[in-house]
Backbone as a chain_set.jsonl record, in Angstrom:
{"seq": "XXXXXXXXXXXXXXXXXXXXXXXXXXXXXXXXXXXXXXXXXXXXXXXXXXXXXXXXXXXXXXXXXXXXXXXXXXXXXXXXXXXXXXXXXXXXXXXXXXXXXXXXXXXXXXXXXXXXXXXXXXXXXXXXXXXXXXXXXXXXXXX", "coords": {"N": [[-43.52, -1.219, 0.672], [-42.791, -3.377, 3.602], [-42.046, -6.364, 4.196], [-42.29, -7.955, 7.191], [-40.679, -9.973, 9.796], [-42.283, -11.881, 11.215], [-44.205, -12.328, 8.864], [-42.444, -13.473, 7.158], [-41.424, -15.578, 8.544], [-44.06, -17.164, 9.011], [-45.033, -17.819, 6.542], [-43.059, -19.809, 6.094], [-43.447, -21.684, 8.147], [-45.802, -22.778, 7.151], [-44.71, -23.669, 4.458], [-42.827, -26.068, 6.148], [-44.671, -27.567, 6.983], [-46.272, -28.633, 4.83], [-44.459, -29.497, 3.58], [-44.072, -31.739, 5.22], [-46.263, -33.559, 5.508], [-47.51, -36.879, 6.154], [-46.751, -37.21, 8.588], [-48.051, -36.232, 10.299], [-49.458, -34.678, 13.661], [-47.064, -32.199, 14.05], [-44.789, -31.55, 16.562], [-44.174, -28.473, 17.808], [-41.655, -27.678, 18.258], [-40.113, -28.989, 17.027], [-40.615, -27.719, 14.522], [-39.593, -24.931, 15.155], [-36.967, -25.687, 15.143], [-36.114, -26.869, 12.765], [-36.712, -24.666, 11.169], [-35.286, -22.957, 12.202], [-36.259, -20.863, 14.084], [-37.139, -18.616, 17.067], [-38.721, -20.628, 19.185], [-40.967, -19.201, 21.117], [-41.617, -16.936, 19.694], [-42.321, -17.943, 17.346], [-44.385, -19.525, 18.401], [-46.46, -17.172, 18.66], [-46.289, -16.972, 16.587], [-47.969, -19.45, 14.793], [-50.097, -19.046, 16.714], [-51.63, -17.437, 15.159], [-52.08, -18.374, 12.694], [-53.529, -20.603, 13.7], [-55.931, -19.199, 14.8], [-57.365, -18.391, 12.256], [-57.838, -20.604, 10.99], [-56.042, -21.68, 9.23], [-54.112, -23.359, 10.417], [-54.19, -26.697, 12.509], [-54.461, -27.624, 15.557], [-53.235, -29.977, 18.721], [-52.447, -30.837, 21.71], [-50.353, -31.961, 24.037], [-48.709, -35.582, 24.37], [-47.668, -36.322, 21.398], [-48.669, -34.37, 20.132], [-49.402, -31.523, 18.036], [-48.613, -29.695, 15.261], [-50.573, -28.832, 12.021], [-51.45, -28.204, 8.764], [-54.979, -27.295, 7.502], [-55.648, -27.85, 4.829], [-55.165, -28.807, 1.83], [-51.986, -27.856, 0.253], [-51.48, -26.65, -1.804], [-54.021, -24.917, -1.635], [-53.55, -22.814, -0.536], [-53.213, -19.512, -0.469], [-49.985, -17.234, -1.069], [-50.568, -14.914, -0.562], [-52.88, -14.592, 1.172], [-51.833, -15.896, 3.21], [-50.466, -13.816, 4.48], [-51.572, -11.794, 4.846], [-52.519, -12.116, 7.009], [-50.825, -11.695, 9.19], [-49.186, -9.56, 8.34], [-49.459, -6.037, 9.241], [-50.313, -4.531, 6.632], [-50.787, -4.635, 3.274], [-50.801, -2.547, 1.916], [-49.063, -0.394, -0.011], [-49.589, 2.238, 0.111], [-50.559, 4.534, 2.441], [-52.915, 5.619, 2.238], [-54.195, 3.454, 1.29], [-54.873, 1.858, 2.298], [-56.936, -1.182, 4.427], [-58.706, -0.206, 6.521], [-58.249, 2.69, 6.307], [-59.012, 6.58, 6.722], [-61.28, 8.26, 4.041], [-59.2, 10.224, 2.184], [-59.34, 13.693, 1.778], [-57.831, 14.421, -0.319], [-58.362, 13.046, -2.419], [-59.999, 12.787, -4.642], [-58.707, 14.715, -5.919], [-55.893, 14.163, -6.45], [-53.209, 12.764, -8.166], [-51.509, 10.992, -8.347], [-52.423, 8.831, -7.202], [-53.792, 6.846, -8.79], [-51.568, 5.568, -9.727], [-50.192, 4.273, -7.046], [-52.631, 2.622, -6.775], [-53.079, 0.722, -8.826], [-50.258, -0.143, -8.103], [-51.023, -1.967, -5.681], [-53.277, -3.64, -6.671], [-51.425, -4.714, -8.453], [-49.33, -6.592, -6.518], [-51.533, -7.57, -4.88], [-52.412, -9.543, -6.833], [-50.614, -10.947, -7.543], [-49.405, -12.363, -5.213], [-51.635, -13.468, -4.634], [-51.225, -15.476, -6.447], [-49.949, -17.53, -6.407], [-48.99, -20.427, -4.756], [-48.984, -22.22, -1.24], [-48.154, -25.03, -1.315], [-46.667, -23.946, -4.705], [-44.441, -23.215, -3.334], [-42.563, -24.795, -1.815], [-42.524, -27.115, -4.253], [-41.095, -25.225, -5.894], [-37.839, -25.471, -6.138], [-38.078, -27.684, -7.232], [-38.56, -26.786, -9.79], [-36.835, -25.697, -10.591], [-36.888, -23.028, -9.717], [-35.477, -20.667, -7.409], [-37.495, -19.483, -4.375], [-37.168, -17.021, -2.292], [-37.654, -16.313, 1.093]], "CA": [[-44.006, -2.369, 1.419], [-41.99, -4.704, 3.769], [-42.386, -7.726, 4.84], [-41.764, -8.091, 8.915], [-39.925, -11.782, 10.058], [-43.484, -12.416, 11.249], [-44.874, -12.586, 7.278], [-41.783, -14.177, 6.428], [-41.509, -17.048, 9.309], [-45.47, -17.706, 8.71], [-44.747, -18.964, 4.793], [-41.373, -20.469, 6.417], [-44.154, -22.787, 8.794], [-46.316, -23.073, 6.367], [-44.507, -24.609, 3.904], [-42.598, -26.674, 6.837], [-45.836, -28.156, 7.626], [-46.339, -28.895, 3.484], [-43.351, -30.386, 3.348], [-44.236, -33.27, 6.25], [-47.626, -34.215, 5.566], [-47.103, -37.452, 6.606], [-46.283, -36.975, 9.669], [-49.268, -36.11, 11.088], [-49.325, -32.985, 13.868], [-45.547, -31.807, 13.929], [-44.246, -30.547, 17.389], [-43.605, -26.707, 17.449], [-40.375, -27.786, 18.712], [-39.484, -29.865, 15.511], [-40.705, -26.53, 13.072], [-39.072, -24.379, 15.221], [-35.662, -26.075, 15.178], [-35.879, -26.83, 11.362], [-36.443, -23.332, 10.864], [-33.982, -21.439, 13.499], [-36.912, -20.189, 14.552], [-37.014, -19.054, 18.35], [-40.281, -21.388, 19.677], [-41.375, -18.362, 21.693], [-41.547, -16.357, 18.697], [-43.08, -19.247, 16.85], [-45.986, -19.7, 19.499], [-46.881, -15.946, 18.671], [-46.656, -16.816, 14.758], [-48.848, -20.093, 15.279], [-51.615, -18.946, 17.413], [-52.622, -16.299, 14.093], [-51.868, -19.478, 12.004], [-54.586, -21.444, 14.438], [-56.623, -18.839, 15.401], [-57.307, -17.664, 11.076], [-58.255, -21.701, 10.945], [-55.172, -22.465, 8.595], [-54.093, -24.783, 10.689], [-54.96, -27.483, 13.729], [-53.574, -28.15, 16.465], [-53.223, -30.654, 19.722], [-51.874, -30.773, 23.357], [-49.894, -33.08, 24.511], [-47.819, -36.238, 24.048], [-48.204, -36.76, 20.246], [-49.379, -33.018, 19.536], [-48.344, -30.241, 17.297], [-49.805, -28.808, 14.013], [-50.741, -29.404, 10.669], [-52.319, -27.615, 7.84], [-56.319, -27.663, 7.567], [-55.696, -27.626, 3.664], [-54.04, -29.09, 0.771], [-50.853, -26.911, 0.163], [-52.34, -25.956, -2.772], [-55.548, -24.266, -1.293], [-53.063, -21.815, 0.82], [-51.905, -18.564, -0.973], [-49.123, -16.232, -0.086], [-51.335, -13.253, -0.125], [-53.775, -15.451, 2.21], [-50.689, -16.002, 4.791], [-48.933, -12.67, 4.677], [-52.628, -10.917, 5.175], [-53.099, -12.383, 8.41], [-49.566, -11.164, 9.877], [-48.776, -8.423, 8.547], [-50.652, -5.041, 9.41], [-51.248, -4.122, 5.483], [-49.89, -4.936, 2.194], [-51.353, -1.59, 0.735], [-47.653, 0.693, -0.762], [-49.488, 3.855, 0.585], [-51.541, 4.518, 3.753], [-54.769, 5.837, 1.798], [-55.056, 2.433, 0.468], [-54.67, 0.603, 3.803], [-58.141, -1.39, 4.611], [-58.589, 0.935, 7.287], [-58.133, 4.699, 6.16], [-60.506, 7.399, 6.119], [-61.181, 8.692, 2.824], [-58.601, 11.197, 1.617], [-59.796, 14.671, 0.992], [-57.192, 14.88, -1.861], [-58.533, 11.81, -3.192], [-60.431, 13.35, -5.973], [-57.853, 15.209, -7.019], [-54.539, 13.068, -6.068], [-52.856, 12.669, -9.642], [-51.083, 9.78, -7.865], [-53.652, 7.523, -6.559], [-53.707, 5.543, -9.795], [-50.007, 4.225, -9.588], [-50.498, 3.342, -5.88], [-53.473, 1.637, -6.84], [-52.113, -0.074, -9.442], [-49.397, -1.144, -7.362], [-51.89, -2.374, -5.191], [-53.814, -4.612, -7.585], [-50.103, -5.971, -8.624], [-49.42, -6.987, -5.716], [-52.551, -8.355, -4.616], [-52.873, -10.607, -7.684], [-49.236, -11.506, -7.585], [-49.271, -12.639, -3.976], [-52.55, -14.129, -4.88], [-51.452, -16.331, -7.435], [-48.362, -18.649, -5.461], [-49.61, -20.92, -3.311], [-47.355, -22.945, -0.26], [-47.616, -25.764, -3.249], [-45.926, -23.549, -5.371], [-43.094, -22.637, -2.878], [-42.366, -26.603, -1.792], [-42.451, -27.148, -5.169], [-40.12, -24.372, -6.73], [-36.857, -25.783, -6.259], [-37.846, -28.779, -8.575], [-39.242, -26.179, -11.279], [-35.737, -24.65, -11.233], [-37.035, -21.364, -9.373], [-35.603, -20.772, -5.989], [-37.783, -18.088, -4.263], [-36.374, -16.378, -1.204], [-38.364, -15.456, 2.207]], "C": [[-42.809, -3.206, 1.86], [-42.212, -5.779, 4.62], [-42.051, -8.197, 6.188], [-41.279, -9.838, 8.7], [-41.488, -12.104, 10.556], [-44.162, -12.81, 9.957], [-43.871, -13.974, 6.919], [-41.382, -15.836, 7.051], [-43.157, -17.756, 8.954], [-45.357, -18.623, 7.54], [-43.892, -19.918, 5.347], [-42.545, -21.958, 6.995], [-45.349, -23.454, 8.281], [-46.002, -23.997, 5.558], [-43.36, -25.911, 4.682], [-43.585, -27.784, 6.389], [-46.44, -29.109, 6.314], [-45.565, -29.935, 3.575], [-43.168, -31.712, 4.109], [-45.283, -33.295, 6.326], [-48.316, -35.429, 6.26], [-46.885, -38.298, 7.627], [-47.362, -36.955, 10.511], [-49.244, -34.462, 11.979], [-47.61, -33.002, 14.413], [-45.638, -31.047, 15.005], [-43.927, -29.184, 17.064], [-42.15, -26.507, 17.642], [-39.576, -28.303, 17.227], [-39.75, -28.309, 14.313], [-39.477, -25.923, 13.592], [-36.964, -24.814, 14.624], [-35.385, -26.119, 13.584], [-35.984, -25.629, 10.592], [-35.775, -21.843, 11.306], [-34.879, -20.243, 13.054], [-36.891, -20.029, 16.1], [-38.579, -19.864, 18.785], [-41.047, -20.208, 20.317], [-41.912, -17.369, 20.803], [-42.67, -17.072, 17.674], [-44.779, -19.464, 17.035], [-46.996, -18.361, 18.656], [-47.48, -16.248, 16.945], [-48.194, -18.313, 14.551], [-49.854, -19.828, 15.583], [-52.001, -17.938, 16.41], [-52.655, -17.529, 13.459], [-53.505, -19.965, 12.6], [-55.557, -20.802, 14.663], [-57.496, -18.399, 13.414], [-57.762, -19.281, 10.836], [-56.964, -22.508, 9.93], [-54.357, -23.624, 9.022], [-54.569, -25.212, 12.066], [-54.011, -27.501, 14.743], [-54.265, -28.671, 17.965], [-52.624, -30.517, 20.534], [-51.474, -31.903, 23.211], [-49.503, -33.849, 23.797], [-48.529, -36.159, 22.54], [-49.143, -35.414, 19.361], [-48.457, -32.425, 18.562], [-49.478, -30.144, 16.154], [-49.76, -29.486, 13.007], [-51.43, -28.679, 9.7], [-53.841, -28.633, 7.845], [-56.675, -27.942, 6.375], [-54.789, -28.472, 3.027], [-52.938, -28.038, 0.882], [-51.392, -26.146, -1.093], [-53.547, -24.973, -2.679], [-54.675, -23.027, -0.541], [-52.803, -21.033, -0.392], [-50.917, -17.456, 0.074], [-50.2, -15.39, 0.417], [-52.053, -13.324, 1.107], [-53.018, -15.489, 4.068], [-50.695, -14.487, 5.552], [-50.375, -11.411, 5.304], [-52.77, -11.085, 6.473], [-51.848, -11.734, 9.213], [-48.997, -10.043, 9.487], [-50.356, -7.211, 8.604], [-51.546, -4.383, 7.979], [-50.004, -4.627, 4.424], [-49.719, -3.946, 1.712], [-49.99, -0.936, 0.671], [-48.183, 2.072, -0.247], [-50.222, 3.662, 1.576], [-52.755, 4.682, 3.689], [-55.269, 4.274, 1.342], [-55.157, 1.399, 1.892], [-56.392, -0.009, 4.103], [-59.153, -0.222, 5.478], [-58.984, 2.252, 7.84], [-59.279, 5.008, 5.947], [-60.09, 7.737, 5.023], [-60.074, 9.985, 2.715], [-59.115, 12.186, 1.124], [-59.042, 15.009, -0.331], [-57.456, 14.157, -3.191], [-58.895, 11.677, -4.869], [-59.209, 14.089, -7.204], [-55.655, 14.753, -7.23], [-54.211, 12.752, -7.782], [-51.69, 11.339, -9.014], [-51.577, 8.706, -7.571], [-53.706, 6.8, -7.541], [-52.427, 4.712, -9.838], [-49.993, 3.644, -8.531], [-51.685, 2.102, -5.899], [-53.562, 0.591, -7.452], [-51.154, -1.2, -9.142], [-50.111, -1.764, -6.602], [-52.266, -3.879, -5.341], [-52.339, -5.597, -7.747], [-50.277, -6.815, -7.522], [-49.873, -7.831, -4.959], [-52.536, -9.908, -5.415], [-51.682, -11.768, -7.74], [-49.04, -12.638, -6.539], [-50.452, -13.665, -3.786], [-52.25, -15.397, -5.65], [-50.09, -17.342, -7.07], [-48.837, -18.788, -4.536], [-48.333, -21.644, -2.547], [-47.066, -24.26, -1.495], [-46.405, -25.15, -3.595], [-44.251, -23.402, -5.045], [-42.397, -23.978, -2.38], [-42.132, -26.851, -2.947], [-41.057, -26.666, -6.264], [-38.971, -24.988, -6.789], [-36.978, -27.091, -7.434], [-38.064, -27.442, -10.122], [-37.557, -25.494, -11.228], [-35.99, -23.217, -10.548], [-36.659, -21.657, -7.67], [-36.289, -19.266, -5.176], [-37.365, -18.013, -2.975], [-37.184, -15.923, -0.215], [-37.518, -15.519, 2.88]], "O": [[-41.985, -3.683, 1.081], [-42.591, -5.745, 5.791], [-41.268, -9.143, 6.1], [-41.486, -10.617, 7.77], [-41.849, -13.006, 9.8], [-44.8, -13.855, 10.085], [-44.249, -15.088, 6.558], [-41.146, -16.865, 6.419], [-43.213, -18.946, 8.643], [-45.529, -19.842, 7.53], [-44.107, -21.057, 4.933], [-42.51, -23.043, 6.415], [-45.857, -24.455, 8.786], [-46.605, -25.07, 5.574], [-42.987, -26.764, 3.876], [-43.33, -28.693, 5.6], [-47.006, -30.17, 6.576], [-45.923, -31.111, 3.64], [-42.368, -32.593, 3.793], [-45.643, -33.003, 7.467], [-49.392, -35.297, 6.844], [-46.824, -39.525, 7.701], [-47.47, -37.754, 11.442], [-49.092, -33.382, 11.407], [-47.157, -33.886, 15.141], [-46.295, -30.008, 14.943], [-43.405, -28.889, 15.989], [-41.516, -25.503, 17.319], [-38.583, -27.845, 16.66], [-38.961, -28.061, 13.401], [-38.414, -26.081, 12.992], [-36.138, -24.215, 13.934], [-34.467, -25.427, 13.143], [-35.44, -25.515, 9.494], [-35.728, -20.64, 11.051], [-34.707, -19.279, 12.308], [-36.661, -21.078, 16.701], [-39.575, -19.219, 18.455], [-42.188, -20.285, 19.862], [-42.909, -16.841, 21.297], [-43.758, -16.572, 17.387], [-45.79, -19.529, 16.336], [-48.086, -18.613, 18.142], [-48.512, -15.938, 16.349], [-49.311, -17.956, 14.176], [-50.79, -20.239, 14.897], [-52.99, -17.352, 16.85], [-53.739, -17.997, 13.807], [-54.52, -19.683, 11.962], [-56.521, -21.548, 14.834], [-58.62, -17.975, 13.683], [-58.519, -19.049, 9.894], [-56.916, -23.737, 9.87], [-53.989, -24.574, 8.333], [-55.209, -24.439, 12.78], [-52.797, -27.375, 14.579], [-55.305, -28.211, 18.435], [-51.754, -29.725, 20.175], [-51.958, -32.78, 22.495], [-49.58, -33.583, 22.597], [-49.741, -35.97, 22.434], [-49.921, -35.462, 18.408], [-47.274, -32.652, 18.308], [-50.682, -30.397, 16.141], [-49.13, -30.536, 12.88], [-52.541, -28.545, 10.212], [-54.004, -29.839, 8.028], [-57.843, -28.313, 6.262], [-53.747, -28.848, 3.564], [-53.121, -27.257, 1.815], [-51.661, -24.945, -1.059], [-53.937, -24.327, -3.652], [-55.384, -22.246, 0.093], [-52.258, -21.592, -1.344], [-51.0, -17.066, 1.238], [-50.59, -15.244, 1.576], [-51.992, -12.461, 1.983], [-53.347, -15.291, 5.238], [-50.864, -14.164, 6.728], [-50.158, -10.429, 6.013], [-53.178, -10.128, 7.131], [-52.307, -11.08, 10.149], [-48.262, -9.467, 10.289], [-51.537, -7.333, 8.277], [-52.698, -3.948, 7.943], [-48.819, -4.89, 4.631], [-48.718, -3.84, 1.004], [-49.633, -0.947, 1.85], [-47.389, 3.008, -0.151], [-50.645, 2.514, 1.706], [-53.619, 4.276, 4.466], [-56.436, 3.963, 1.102], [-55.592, 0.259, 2.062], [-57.207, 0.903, 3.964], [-60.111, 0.411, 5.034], [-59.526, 2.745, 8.829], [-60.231, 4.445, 5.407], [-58.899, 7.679, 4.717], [-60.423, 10.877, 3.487], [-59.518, 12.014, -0.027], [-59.503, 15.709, -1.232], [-57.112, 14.355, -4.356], [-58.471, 11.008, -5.811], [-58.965, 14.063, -8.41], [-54.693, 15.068, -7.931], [-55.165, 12.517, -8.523], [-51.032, 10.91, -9.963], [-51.018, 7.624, -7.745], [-53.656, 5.638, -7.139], [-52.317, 3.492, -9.956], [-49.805, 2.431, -8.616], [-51.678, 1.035, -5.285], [-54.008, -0.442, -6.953], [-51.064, -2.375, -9.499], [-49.715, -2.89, -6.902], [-51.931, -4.876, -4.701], [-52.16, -6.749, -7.349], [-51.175, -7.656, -7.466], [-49.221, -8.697, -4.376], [-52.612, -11.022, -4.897], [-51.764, -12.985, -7.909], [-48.581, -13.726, -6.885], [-50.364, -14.575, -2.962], [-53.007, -16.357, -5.502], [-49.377, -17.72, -8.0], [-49.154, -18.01, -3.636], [-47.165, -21.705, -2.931], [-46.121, -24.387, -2.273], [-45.314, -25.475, -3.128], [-43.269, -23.424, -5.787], [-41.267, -23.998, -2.868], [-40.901, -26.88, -2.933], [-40.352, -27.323, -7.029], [-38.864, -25.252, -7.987], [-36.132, -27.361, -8.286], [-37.598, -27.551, -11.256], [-37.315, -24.674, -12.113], [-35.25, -22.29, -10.879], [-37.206, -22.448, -6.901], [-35.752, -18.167, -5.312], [-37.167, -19.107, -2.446], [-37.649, -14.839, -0.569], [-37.563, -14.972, 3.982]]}, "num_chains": 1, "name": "protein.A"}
């Protein structure tokens, strides 16, 4: 599994958007720049953002975005689902796939699935909170 700059800018505007509450709706111009992000690029990551309801957004003078949520109510897994094409480690597990004729007898399918579940629960359980947050707890995590 890897994570495209689309997964990894999404958390990036995410917890932006955390991080100036405040503020009210935050230009795309102001994320982008604070995250040497290109805006064009941005737009693309945004409109799944807006269109998935996680966050709002306005036109014009005095526009821009904002989370629809506490920071707390967001998880990774939640983000990273909407932008990337799959999380699943193999292709049989992808939402997706047809059933595998080897499926039955696949002596592998339990560690992929496995990994799976990790994964899932892992990604599940760190919210944008958590990642705003981390640097006070002493943990710096890396997207």
């Amino acid at each position: 599994m890897l994570i495209s700059t689309k997964g990894r800018y999404a958390l990036r505007v995410m917890a932006d958007l955390a991080e100036h509450p405040s503020e009210g709706y935050i230009p795309l111009k102001e994320i982008a720049q604070r995250q040497e992000i290109s805006e064009k690029y941005l737009e693309a990551i945004i409109k799944i953002l807006v269109k998935a309801r996680l966050l709002t957004g306005v036109r014009g003078k005095g526009g821009g975005y904002k989370l629809t949520r506490g920071p707390e109510q967001y998880t990774i897994g939640e983000v990273l689902r909407l932008t990337e094409e799959t999380l699943a480690p193999v292709a049989c597990l992808e939402e997706a796939a047809d059933v595998c004729p080897r499926a039955p007898n696949c002596r592998t399918l339990p560690v992929w699935k496995g990994l799976n579940r990790v994964i899932n629960e892992y990604l599940d359980h760190i919210t944008v909170a958590d990642i705003i947050h981390s640097r006070d707890a002493g943990n710096d995590y890396v997207i």
